[in-house]
PyMOL CGO cylinders between C-alpha atoms (Angstrom):
from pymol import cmd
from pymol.cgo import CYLINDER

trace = [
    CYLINDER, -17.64, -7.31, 12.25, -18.61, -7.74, 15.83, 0.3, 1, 1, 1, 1, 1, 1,
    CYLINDER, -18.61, -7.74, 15.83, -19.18, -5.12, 18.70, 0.3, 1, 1, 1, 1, 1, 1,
    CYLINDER, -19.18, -5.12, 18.70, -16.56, -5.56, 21.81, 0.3, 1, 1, 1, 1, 1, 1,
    CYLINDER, -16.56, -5.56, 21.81, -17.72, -4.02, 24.84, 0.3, 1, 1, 1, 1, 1, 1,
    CYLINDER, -17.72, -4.02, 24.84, -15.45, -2.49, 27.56, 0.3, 1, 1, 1, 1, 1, 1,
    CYLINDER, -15.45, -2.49, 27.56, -15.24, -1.90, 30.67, 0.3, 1, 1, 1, 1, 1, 1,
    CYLINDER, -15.24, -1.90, 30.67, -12.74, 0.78, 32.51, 0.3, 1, 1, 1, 1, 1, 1,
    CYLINDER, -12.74, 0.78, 32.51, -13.14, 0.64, 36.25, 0.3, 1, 1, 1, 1, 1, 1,
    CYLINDER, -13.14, 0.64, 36.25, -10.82, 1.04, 39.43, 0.3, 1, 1, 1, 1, 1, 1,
    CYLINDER, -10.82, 1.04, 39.43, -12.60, -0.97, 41.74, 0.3, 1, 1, 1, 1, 1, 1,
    CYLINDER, -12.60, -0.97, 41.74, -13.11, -4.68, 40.86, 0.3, 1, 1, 1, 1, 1, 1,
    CYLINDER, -13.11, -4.68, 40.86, -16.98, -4.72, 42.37, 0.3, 1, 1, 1, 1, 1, 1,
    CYLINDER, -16.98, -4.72, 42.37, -17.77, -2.33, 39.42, 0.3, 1, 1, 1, 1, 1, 1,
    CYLINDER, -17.77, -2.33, 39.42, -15.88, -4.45, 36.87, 0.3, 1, 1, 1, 1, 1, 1,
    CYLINDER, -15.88, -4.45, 36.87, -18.45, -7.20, 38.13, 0.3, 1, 1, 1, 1, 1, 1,
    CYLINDER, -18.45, -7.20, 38.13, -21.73, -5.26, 37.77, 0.3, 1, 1, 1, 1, 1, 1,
    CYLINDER, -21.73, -5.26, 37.77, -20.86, -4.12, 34.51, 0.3, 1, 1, 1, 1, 1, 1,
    CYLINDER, -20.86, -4.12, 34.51, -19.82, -7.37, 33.47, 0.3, 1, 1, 1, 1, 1, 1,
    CYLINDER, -19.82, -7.37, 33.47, -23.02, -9.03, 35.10, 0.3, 1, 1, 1, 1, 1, 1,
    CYLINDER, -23.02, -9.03, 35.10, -25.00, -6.41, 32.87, 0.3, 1, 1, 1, 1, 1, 1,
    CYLINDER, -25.00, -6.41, 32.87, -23.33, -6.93, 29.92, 0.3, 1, 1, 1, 1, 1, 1,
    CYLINDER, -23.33, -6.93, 29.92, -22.48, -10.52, 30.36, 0.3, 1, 1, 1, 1, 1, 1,
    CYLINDER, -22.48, -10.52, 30.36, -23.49, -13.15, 27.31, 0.3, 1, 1, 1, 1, 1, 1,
    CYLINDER, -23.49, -13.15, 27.31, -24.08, -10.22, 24.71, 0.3, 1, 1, 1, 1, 1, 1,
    CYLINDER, -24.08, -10.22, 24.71, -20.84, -10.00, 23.03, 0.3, 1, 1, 1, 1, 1, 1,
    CYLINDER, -20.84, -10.00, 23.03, -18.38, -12.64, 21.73, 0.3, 1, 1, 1, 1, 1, 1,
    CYLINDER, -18.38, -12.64, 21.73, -15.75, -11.29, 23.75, 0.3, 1, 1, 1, 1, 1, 1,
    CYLINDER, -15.75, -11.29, 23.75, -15.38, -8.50, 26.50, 0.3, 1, 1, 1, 1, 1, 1,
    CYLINDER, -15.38, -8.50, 26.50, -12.59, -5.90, 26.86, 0.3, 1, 1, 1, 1, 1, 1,
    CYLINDER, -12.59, -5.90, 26.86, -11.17, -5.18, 30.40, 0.3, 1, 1, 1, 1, 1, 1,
    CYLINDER, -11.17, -5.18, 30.40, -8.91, -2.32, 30.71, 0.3, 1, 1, 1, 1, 1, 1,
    CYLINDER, -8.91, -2.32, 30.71, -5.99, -2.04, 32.57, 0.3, 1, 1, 1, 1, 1, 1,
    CYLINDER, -5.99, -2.04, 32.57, -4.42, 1.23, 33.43, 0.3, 1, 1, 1, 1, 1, 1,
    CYLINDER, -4.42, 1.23, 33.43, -0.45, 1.51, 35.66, 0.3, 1, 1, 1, 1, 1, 1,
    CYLINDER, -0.45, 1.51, 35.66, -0.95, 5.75, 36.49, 0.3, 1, 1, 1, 1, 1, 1,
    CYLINDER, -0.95, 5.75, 36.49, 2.72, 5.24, 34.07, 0.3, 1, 1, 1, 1, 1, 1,
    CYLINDER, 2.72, 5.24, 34.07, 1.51, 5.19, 30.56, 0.3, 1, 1, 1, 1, 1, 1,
    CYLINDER, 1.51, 5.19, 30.56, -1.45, 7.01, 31.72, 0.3, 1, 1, 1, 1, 1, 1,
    CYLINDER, -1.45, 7.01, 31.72, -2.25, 8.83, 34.74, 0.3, 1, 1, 1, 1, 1, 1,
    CYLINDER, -2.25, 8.83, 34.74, -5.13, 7.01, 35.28, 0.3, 1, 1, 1, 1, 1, 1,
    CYLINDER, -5.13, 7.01, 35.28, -4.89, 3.70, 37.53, 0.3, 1, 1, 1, 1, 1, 1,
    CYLINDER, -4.89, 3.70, 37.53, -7.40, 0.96, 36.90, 0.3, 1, 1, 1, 1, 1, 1,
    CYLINDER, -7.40, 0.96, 36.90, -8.14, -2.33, 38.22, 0.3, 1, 1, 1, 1, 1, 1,
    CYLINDER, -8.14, -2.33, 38.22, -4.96, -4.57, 38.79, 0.3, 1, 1, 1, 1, 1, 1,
    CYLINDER, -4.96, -4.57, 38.79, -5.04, -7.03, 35.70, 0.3, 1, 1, 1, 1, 1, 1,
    CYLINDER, -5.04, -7.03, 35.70, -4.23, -9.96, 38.58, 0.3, 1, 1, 1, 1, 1, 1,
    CYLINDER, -4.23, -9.96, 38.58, -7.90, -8.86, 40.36, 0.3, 1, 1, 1, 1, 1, 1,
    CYLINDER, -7.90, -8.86, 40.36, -9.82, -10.61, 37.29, 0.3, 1, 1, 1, 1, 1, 1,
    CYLINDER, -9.82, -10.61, 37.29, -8.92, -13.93, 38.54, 0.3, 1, 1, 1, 1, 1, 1,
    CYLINDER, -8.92, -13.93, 38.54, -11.71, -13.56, 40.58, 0.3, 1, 1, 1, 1, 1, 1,
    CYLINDER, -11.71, -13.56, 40.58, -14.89, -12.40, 38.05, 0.3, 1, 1, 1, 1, 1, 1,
    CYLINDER, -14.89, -12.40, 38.05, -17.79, -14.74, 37.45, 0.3, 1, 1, 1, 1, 1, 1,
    CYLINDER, -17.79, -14.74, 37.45, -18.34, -14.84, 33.66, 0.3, 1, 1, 1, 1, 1, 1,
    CYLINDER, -18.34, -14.84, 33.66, -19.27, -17.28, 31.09, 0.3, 1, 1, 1, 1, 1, 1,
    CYLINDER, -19.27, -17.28, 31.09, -18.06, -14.48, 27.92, 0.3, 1, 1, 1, 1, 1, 1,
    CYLINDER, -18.06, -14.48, 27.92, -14.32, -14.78, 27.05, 0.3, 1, 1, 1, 1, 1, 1,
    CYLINDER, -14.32, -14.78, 27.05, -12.42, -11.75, 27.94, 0.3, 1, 1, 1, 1, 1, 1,
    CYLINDER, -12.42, -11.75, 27.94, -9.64, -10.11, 26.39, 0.3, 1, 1, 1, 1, 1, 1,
    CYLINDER, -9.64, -10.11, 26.39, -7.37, -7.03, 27.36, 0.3, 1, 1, 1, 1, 1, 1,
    CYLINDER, -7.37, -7.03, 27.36, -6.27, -3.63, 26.92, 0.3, 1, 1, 1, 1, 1, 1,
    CYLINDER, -6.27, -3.63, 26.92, -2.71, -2.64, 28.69, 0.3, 1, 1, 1, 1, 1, 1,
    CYLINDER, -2.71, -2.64, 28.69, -2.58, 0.66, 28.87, 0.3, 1, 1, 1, 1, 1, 1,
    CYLINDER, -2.58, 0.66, 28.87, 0.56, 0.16, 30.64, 0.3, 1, 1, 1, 1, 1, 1,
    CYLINDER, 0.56, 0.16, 30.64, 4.51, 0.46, 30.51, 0.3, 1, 1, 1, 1, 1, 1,
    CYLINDER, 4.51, 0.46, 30.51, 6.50, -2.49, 30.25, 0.3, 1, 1, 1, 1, 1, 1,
    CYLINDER, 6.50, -2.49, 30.25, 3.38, -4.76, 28.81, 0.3, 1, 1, 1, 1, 1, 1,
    CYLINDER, 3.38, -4.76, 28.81, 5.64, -7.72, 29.41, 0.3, 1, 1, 1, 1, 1, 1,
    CYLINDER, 5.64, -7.72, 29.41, 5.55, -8.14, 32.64, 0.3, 1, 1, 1, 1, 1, 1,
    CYLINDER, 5.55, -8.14, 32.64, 2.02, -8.40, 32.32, 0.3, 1, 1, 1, 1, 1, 1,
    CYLINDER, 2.02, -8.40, 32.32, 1.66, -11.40, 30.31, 0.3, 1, 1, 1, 1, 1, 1,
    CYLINDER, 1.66, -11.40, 30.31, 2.13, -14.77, 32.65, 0.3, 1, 1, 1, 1, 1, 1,
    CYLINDER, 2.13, -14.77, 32.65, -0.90, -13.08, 34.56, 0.3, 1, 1, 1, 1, 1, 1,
    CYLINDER, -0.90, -13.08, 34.56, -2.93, -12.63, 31.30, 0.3, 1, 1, 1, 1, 1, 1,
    CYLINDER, -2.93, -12.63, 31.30, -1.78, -16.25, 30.06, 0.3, 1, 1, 1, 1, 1, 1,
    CYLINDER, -1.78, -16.25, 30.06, -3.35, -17.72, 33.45, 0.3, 1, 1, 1, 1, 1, 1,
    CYLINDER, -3.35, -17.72, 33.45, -6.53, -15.53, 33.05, 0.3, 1, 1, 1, 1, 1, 1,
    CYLINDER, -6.53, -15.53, 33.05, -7.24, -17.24, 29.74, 0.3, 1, 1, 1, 1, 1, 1,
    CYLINDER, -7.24, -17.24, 29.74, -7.95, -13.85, 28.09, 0.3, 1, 1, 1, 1, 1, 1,
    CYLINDER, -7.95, -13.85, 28.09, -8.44, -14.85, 24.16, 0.3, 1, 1, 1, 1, 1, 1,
    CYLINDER, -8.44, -14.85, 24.16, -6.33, -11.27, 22.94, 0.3, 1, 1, 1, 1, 1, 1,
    CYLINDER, -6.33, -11.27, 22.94, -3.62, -8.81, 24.54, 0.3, 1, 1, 1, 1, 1, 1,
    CYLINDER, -3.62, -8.81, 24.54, -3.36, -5.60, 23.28, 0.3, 1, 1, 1, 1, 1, 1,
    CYLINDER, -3.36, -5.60, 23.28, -0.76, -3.77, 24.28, 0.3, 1, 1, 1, 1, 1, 1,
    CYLINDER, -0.76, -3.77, 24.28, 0.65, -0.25, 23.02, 0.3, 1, 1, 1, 1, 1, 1,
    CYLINDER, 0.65, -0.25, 23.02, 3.48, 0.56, 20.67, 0.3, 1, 1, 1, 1, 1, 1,
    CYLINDER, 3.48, 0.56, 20.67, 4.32, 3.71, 22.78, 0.3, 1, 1, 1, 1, 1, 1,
    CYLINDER, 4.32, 3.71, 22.78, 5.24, 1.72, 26.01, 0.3, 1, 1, 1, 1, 1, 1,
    CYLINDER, 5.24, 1.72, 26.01, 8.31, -0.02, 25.17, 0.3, 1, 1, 1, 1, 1, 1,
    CYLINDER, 8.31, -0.02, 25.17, 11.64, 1.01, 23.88, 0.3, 1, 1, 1, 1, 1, 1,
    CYLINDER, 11.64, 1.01, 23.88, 11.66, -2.21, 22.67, 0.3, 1, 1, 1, 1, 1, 1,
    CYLINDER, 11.66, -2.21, 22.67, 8.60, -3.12, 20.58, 0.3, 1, 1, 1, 1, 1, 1,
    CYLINDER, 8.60, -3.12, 20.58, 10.43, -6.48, 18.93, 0.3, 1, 1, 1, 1, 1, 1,
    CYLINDER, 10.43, -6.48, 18.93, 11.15, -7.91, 22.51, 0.3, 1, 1, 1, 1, 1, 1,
    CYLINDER, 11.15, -7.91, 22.51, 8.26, -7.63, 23.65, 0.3, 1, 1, 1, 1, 1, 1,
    CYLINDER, 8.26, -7.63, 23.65, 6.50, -9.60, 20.52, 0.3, 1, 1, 1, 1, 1, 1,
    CYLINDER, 6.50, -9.60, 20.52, 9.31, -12.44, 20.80, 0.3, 1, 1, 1, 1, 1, 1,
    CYLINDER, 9.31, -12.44, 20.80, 7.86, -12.50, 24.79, 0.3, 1, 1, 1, 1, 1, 1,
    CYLINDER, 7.86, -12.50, 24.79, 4.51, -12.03, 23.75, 0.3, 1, 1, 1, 1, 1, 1,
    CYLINDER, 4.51, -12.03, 23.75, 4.58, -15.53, 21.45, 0.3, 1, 1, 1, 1, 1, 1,
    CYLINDER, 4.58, -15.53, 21.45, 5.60, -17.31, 24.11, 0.3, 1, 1, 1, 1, 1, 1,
    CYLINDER, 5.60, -17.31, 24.11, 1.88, -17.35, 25.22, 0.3, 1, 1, 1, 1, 1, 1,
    CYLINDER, 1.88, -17.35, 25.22, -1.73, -18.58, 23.69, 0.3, 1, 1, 1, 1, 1, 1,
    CYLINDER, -1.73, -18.58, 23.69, -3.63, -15.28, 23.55, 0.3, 1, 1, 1, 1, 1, 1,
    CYLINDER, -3.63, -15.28, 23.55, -3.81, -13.45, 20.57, 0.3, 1, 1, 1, 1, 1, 1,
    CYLINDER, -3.81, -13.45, 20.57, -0.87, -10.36, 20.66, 0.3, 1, 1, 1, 1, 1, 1,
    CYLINDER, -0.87, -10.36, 20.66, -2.68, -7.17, 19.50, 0.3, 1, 1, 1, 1, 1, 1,
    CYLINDER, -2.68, -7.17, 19.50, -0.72, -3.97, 19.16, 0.3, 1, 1, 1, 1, 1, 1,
    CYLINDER, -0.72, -3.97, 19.16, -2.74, -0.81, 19.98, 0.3, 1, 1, 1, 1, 1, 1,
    CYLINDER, -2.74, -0.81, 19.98, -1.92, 2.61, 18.70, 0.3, 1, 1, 1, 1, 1, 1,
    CYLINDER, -1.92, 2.61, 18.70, -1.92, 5.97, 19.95, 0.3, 1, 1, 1, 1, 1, 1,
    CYLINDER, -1.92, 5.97, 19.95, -3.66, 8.68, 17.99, 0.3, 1, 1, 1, 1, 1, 1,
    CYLINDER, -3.66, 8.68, 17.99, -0.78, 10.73, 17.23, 0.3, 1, 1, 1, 1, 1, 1,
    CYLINDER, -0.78, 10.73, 17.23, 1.49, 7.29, 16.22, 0.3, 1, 1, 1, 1, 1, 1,
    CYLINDER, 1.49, 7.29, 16.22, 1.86, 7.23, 12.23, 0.3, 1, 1, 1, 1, 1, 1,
    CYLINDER, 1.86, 7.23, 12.23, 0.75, 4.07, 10.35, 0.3, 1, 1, 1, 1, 1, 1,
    CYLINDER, 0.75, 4.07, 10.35, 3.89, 4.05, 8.60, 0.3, 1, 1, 1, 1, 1, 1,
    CYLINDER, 3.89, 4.05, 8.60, 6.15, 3.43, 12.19, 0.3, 1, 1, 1, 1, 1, 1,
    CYLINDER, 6.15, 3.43, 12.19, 3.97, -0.16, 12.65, 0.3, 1, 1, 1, 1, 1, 1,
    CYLINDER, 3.97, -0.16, 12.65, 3.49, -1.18, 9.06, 0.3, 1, 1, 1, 1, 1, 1,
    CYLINDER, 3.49, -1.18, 9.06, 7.04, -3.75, 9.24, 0.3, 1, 1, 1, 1, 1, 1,
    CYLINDER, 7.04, -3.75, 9.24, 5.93, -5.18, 12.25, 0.3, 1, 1, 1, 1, 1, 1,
    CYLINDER, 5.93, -5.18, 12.25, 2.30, -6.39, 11.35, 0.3, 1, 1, 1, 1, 1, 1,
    CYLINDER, 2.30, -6.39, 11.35, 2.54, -10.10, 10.30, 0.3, 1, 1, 1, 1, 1, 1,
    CYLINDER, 2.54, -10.10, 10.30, 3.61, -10.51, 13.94, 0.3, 1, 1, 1, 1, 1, 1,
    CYLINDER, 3.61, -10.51, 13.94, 0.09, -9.34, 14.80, 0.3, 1, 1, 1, 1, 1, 1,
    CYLINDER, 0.09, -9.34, 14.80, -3.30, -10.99, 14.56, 0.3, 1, 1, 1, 1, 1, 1,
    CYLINDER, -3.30, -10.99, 14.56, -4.71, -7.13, 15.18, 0.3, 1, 1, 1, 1, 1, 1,
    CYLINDER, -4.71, -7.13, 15.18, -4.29, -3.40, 15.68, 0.3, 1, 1, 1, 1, 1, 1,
    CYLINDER, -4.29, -3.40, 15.68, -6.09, -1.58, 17.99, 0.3, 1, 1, 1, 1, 1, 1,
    CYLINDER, -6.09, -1.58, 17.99, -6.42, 2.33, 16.63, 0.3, 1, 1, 1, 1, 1, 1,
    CYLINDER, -6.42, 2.33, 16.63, -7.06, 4.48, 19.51, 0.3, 1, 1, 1, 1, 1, 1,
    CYLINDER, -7.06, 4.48, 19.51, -10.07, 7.22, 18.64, 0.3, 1, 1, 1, 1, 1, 1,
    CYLINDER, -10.07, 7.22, 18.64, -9.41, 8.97, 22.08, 0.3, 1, 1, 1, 1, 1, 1,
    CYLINDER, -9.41, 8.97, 22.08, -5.93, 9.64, 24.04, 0.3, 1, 1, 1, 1, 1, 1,
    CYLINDER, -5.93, 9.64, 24.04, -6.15, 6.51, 26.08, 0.3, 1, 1, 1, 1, 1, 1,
    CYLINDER, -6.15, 6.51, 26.08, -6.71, 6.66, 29.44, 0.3, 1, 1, 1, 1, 1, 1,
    CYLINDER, -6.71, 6.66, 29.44, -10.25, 8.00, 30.16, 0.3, 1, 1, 1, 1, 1, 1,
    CYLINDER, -10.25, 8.00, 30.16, -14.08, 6.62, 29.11, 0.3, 1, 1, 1, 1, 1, 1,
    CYLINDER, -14.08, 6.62, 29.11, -16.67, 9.43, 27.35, 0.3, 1, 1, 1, 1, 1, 1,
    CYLINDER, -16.67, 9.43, 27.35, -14.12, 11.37, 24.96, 0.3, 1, 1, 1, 1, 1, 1,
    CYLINDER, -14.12, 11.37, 24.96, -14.75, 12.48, 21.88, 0.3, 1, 1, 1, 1, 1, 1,
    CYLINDER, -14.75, 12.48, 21.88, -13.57, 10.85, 18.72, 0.3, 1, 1, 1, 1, 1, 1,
    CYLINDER, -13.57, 10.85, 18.72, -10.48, 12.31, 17.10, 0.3, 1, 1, 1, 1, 1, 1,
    CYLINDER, -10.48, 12.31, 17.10, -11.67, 12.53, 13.35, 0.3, 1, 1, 1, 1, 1, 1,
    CYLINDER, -11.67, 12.53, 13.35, -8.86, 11.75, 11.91, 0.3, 1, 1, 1, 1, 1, 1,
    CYLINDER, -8.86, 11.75, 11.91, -8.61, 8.43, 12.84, 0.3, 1, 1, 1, 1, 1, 1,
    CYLINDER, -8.61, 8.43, 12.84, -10.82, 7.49, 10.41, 0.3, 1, 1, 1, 1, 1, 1,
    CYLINDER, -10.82, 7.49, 10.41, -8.04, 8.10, 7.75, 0.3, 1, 1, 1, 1, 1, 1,
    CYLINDER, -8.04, 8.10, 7.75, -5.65, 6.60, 9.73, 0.3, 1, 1, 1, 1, 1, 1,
    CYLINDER, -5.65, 6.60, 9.73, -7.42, 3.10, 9.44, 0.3, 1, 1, 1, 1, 1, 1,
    CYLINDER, -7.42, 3.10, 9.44, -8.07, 3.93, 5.71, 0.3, 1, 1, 1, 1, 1, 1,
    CYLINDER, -8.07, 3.93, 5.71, -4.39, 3.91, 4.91, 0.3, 1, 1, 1, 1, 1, 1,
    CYLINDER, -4.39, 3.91, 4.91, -3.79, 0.41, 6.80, 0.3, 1, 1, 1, 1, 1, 1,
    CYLINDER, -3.79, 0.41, 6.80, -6.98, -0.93, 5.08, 0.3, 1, 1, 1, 1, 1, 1,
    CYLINDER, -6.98, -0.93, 5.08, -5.39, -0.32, 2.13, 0.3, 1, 1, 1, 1, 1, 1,
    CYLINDER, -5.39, -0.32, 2.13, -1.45, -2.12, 2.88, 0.3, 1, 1, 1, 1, 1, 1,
    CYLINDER, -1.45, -2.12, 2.88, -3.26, -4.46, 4.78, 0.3, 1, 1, 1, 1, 1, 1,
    CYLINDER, -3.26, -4.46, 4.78, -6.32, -6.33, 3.74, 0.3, 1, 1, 1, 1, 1, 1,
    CYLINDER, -6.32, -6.33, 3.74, -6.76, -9.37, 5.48, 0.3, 1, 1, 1, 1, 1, 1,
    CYLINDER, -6.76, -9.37, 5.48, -5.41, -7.45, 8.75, 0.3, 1, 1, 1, 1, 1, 1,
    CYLINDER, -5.41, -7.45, 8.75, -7.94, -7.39, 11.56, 0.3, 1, 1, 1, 1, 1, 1,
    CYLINDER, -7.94, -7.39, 11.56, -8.50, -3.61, 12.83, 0.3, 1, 1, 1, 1, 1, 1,
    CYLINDER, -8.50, -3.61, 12.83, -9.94, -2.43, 16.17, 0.3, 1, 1, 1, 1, 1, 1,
    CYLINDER, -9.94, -2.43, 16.17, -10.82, 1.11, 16.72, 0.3, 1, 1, 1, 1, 1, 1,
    CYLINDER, -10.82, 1.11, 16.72, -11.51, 1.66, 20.81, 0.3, 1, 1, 1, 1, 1, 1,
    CYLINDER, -11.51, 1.66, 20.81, -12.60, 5.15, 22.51, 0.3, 1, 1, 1, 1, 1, 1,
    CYLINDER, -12.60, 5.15, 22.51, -15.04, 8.01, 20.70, 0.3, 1, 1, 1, 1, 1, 1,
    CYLINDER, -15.04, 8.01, 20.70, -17.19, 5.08, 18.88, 0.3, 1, 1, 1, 1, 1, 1,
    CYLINDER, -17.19, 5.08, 18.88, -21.18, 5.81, 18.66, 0.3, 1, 1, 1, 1, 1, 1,
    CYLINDER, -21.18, 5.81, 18.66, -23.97, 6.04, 17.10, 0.3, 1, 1, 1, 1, 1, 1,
    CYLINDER, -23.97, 6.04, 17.10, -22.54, 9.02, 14.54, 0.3, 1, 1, 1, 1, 1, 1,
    CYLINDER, -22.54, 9.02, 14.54, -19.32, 7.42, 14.32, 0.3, 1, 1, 1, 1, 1, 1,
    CYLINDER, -19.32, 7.42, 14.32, -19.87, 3.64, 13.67, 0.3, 1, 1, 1, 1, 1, 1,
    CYLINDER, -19.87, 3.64, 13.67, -20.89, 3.68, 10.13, 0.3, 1, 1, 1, 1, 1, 1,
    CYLINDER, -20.89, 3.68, 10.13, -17.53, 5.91, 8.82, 0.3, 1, 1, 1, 1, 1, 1,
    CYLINDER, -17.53, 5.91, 8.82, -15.56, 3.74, 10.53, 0.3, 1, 1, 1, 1, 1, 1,
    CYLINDER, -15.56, 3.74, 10.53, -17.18, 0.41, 9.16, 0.3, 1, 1, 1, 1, 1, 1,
    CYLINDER, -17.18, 0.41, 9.16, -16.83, 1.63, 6.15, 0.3, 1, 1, 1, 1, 1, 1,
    CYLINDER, -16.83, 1.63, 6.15, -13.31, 2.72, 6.26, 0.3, 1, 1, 1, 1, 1, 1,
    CYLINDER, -13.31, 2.72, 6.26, -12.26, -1.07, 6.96, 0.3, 1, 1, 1, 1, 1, 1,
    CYLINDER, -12.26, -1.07, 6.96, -12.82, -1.70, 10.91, 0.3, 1, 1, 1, 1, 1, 1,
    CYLINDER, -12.82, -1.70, 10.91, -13.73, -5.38, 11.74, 0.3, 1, 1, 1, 1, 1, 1,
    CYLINDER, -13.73, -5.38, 11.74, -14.02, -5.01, 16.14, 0.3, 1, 1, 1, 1, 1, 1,
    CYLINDER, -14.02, -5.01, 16.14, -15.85, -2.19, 17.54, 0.3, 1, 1, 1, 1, 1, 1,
    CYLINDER, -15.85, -2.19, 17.54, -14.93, -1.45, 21.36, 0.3, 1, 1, 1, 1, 1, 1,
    CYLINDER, -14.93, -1.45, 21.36, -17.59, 0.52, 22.56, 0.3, 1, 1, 1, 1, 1, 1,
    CYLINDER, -17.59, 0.52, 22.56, -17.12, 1.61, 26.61, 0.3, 1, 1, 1, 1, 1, 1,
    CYLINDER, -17.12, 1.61, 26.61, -19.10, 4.11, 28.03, 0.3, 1, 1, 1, 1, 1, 1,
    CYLINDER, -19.10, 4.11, 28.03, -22.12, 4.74, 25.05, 0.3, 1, 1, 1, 1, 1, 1,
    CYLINDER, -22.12, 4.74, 25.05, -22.91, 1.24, 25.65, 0.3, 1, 1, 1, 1, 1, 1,
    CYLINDER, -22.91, 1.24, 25.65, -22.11, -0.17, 29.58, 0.3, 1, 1, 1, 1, 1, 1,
    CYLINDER, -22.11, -0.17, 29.58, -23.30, 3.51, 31.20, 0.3, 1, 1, 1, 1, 1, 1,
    CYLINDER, -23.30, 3.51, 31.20, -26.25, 3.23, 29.44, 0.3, 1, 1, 1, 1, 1, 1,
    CYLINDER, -26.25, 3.23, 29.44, -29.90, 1.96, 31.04, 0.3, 1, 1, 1, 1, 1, 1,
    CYLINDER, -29.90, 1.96, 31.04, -30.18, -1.07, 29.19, 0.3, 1, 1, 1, 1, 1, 1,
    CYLINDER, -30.18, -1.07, 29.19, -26.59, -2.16, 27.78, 0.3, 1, 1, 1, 1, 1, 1,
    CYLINDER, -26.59, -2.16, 27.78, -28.50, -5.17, 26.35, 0.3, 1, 1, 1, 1, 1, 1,
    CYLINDER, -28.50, -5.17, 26.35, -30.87, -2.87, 24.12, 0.3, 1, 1, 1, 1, 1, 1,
    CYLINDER, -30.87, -2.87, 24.12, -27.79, -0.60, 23.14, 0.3, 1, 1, 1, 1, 1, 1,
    CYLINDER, -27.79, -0.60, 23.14, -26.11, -3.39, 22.58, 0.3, 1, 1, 1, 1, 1, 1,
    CYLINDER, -26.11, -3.39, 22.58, -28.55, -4.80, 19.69, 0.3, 1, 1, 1, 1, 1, 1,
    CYLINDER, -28.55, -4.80, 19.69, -28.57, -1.30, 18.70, 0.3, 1, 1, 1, 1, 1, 1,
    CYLINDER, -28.57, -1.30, 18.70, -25.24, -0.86, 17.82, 0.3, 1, 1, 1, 1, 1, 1,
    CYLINDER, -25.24, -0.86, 17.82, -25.35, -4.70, 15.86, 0.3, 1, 1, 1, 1, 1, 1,
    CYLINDER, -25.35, -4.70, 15.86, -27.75, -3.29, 13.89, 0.3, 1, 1, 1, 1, 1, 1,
    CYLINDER, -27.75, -3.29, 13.89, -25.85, -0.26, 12.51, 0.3, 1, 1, 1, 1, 1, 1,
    CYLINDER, -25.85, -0.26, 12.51, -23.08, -2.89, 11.44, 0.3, 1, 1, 1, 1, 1, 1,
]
cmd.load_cgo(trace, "trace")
């Protein structure tokens, strides 16, 4: 089990003081990237990372229609995992046959509403799924309980299945979800809006 932070940002400057603060914690560090399409938010532009100064390994979070076209970029950032959602294609088995034409790891992320049972055929394509515990888009929301239940039921068809849980996760929500079967915990804004991210950091190890 490992904590992931993450950082949501529209201006690249910010992406680098949060990643400055929070850099060498973690084993790997989330960026996400937001189109104003799948979301109405817009984020950084995932080509604007080329540019960061860190020594942790990134990965990322598309929250963005036709994932794709996203994925040369990704493959020349050397980000270690994509994630990218099952609600932004119309054609979710293209998009893994593109997707394995690269090095990073292909993640498939989930909205809350999306039922278990619509991803369950398509998992040994996957080294992860990413539950979402907020509607994606925005930092600070609260966790949608029953998500929990959610990543219960593909604990249980899916042991040795690695399963992410991003947006709502704290201090009151970290211990359900560990034990319901989560192995990465993406924590954004409880842990890189905080005073010391390094201290929260260690903090949230220690409730794992």
């Amino acid at each position: 089990m490992r904590i992931i932070p993450a950082i949501l940002e529209s201006n690249i400057k910010e992406v680098q003081n949060k990643l400055t603060l929070i850099d060498g914690l973690a084993e790997l560090i989330q960026i996400d990237i937001m189109d104003g399409k799948f979301v109405p938010q817009v984020s950084v532009k995932l080509k604007e990372l080329a540019n960061l100064k860190h020594k942790t390994d990134l990965e990322v979070h598309l929250m963005v229609k036709d994932p794709e076209k996203y994925f040369a970029q990704a493959e020349k950032l050397k980000v270690k995992r994509v994630f990218w959602h099952y609600e932004a294609t119309g054609d979710v088995e293209s998009v893994i046959r593109k997707a394995k034409k690269y090095s990073f790891k292909n993640g498939l992320a989930i909205n809350p509403e999306t039922p278990v049972e619509k991803i369950i055929d398509l998992l040994d394509q996957f080294a992860a799924v990413l539950f979402l515990g907020v509607h994606p888009g925005k930092q600070g929301q609260s966790f949608i309980p029953e998500t929990v239940a959610r990543i219960r039921q593909l604990r249980r068809l899916r042991p040795d299945l690695t399963i992410a849980v991003d947006g709502g996760v704290s201090e009151k929500t970290i211990k359900e979800l560990k034990e319901a079967g989560v192995d990465d915990f993406i924590i954004g804004s409880a842990l890189v809006k905080t005073n010391n991210p390094a201290e929260k950091y260690q903090f949230f190890q220690s409730l794992l």
